[in-house]
C-alpha positions as CSV (number, residue, x, y, z in Angstrom):
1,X,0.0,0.0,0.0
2,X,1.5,3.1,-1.0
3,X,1.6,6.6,1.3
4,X,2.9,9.8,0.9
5,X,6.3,11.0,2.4
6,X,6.3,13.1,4.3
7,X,2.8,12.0,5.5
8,X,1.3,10.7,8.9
9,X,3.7,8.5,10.3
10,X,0.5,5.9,11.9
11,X,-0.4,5.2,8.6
12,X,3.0,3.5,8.1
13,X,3.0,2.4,11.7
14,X,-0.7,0.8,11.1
15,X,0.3,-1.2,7.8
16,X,3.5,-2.4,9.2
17,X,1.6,-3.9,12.4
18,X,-1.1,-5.4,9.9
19,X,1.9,-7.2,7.6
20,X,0.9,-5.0,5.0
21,X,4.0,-4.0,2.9
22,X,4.2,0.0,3.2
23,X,5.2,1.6,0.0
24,X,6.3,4.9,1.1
25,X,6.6,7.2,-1.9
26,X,8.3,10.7,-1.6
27,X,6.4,13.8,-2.6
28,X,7.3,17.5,-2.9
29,X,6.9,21.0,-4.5
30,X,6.7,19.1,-8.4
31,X,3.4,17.7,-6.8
32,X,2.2,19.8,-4.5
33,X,3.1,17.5,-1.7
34,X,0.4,14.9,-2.2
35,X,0.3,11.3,-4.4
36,X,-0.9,11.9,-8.2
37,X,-1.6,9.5,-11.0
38,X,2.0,10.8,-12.0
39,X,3.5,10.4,-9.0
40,X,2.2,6.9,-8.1
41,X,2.4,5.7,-12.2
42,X,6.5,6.0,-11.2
43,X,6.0,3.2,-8.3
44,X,7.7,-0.1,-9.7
45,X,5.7,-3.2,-9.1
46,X,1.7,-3.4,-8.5
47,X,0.2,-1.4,-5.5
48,X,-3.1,-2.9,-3.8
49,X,-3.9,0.3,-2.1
50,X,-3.6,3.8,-2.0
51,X,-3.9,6.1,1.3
52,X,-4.1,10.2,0.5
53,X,-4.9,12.7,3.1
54,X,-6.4,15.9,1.4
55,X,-5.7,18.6,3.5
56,X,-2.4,16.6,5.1
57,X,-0.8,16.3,7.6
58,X,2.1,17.5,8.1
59,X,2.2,19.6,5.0
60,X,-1.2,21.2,4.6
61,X,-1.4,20.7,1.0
62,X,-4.6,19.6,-0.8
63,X,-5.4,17.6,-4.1
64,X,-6.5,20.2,-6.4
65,X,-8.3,21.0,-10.3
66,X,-10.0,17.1,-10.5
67,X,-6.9,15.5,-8.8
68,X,-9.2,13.7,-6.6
69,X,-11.5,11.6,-9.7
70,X,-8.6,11.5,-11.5
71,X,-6.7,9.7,-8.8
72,X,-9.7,7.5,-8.0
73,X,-10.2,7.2,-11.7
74,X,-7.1,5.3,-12.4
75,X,-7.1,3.1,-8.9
76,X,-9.8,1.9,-10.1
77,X,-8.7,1.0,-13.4
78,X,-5.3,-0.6,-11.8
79,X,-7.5,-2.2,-9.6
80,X,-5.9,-0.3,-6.5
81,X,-8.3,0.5,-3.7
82,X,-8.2,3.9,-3.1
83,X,-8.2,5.0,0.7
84,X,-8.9,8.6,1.1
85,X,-8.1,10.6,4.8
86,X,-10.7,13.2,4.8
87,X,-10.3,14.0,8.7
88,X,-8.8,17.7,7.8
89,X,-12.4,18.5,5.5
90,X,-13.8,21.8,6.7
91,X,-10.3,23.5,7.6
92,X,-9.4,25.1,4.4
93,X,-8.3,28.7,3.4
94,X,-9.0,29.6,0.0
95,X,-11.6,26.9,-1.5
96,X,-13.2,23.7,-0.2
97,X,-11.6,20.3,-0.7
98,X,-12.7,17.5,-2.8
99,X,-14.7,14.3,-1.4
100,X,-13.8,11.1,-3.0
101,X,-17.1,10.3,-1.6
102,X,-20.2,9.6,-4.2
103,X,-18.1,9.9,-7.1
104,X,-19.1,7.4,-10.1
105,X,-15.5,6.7,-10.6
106,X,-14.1,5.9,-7.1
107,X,-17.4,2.8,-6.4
108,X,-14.6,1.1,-4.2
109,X,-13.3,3.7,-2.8
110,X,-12.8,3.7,1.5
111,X,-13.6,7.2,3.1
112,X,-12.4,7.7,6.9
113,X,-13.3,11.1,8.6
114,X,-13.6,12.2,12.1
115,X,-15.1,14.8,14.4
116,X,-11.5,15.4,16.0
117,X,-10.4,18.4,13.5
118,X,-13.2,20.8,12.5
119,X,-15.7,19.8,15.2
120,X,-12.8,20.3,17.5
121,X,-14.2,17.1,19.2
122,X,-9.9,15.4,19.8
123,X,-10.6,13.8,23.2
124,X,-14.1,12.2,22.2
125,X,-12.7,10.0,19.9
126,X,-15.3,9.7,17.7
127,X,-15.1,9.1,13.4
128,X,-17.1,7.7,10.4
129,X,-16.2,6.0,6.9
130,X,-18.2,5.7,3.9
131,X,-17.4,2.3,2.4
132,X,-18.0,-0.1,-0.5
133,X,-20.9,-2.8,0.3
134,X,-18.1,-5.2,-0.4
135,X,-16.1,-4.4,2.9
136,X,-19.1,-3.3,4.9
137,X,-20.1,-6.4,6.6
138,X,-16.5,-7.5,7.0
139,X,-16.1,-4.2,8.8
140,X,-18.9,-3.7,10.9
141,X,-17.7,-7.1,12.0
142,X,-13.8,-5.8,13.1
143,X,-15.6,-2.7,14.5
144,X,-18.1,-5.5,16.9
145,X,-14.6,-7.0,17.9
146,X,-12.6,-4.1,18.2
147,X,-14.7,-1.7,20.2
148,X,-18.6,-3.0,20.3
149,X,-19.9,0.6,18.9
150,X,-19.1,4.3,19.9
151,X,-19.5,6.0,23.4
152,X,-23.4,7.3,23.6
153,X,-22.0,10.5,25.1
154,X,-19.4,11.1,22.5
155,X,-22.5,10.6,20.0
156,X,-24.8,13.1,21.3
157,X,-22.3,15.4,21.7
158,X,-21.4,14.7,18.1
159,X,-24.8,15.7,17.4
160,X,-24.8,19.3,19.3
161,X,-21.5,20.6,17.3
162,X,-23.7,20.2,14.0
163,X,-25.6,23.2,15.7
164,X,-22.3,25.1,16.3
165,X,-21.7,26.2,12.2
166,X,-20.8,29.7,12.9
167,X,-18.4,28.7,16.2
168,X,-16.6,26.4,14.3
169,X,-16.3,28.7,11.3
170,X,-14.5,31.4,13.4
171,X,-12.4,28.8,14.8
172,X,-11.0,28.2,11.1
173,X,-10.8,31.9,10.6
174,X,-8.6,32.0,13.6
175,X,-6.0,29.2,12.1
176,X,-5.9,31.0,8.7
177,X,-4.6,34.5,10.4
178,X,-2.2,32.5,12.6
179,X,-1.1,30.7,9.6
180,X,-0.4,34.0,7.4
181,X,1.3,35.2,10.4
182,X,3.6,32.7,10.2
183,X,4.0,33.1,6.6
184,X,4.9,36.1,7.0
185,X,7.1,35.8,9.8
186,X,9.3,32.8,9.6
187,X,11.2,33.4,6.3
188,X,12.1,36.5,8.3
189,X,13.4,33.6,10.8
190,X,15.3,32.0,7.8
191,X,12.9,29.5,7.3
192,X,12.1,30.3,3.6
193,X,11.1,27.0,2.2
194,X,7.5,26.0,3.3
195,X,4.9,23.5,2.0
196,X,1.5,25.2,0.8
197,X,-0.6,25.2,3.6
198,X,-3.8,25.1,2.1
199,X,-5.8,23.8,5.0
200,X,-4.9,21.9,8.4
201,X,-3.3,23.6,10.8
202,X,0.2,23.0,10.1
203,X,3.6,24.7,8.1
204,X,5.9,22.2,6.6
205,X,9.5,23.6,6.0
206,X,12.7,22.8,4.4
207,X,15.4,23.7,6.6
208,X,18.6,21.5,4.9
209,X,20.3,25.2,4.5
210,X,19.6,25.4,8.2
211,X,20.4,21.3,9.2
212,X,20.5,18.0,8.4
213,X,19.7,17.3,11.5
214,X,15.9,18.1,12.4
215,X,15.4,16.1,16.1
216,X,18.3,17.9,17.2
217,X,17.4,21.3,15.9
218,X,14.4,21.3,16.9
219,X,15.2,20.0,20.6
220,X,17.9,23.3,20.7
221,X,15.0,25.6,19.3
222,X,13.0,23.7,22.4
223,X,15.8,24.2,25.1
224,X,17.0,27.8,23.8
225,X,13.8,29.4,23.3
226,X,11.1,27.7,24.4
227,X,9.3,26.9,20.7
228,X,8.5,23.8,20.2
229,X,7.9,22.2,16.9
230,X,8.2,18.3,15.7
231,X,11.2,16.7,13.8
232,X,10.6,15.7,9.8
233,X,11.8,12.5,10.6
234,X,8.4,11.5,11.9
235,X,7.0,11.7,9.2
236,X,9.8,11.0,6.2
237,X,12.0,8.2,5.8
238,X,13.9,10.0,3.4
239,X,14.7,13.7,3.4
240,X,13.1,14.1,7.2
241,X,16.3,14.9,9.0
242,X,15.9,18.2,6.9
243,X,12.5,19.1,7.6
244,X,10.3,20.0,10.4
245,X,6.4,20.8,11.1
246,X,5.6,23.6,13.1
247,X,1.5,24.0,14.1
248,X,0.0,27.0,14.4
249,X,-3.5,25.2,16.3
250,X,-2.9,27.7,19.2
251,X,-3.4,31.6,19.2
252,X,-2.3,34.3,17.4
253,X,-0.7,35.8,20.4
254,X,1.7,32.9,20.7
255,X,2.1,32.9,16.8
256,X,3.3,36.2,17.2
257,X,5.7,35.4,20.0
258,X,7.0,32.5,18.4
259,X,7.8,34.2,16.0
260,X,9.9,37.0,17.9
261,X,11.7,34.2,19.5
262,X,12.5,32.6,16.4
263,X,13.7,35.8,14.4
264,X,15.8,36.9,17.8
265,X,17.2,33.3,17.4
266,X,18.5,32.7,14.1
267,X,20.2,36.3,14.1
C-alpha cells in the first residue's frame, strides 16, 4: 500500500503492524506534496492500495483541479483500492476540498473522517467511513470485535457541534490568520522554504540550508527558546532529518511570539 512521504507516520506504523507492505513514496513542490496519478504511475511493481490525506498532515497541501476523480479514476482501473483521509475536511483557506465520496469513478473507494479536526471534538474519539458494500459487513464485523460501537455521550455530543456552524467557522478563521502570520514571519526567521498550507493547521518547512539534523534542531530551538515544533523524521523516511512541522493550532498571540523568538534566534 502506498503513502505519501512526508505523510502521517500511523499510517506507516498501522500497515507495518497489519503485515501489509508500506510503499512509502516521496512527494514534494513538483506535486504539490500529495500522491498523483503521475507520482504513483512511477511506483515499480503493482500497488493494492492507495492512502491520500487531502488537507495533510504534516504539509497542509490539498489535491487540487479534478486530482481527486482522476486519482480514483485510475485506482480503479489498476484495480488499487483507493483509501482517502478526509479528517482535515472543513479546515481550508481559500476553497473547499474535494470528497472522494459519491463519485461514479471511485465505487470502491474507502472514506475515513472524524469529528476530531473541525468539530474540534480530539478527546471524544469519535469518526465515520463511507465504504463499498463489499467491505461493509467485514467491517462492521472488526468494528463488533474491536470496540462494540461508539461511546453514547461522545454521540450526542457529536450531534450538538452540528448546531455550532458559525463557532466552528471562526475557529478556522482563527488558524488561517495564525497561519499568514507565520508566513509572513518565519522566512524573516530563515525559514524560507515552506509547503502550501492550504488547510490543516500546520507549516511544513525545508530547513537543509539550516540542518541535516531536524530532532536535534528542533530540541535546541526547544531548550533555547522555548518553541516547540516536531522533527521531519516522523513523518519522512527519506529527506526528514531536513525538515520540520511547526503547528499554528494555538493563538495568534503565541504565533506572534514564536515568531519574535525565532527571528531573535537565528540572528
Amino acid at each position: 500500500m502506498a503513502v505519501a512521504a512526508p505523510g502521517y507516520p500511523a499510517y506507516r506504523n498501522i500497515l507495518q503492524a497489519l503485515g501489509i507492505e508500506c510503499v512509502s513514496v516521496p512527494v514534494g513542490p513538483a506535486s504539490h506534496w500529495q500522491l498523483t496519478v503521475e507520482t504513483l504511475s512511477a511506483v515499480d511493481g503493482h500497488l493494492d492500495g492507495v492512502v491520500v490525506a487531502s488537507p495533510s498532515n504534516p504539509t497542509g497541501s490539498m489535491l487540487v483541479d479534478g486530482q481527486v476523480p482522476e486519482l480514483a479514476r485510475w485506482c480503479e482501473t489498476q484495480g488499487i483500492r483507493l483509501v482517502s483521509d478526509e479528517i482535515y475536511h472543513g479546515i481550508t483557506f481559500g476553497h473547499p476540498a474535494a470528497t472522494a465520496a459519491g463519485l461514479d469513478v471511485a465505487p470502491h473507494a474507502i472514506i475515513i473522517n472524524s469529528f476530531s479536526k473541525y468539530y474540534a471534538m480530539t478527546g471524544w474519539r469519535l469518526g465515520w467511513m463511507v465504504m463499498p458494500d463489499d467491505l461493509a459487513r467485514s467491517v462492521e464485523c472488526l468494528a463488533q470485535n474491536l470496540f462494540i460501537s461508539p461511546p453514547t455521550l461522545s454521540q450526542v455530543a457529536a450531534e450538538a457541534a452540528f448546531d455550532c456552524t458559525h463557532e466552528l467557522e471562526a475557529r478556522v478563521a482563527g488558524y488561517k490568520a495564525n497561519r499568514d502570520i507565520l508566513v509572513a514571519e518565519l522566512p524573516r526567521a530563515g525559514f524560507t522554504k515552506l509547503a502550501p498550507s492550504d488547510g490543516a493547521f500546520y507549516l511544513y518547512a525545508d530547513v537543509s540550508e539550516l540542518t541535516d539534523d531536524s530532532p536535534q534542531f528542533c530540541a535546541r530551538m526547544l531548550a533555547e527558546i522555548g518553541v516547540a515544533c516536531t522533527p521531519g523524521v516522523d513523518f519522512d523516511p527519506f529527506e526528514g532529518k531536513r525538515t520540520l512541522r511547526f503547528s499554528f493550532a494555538g493563538s495568534a498571540a503565541h504565533m506572534i511570539e514564536a515568531a519574535k523568538r525565532l527571528k531573535a534566534w537565528r540572528r
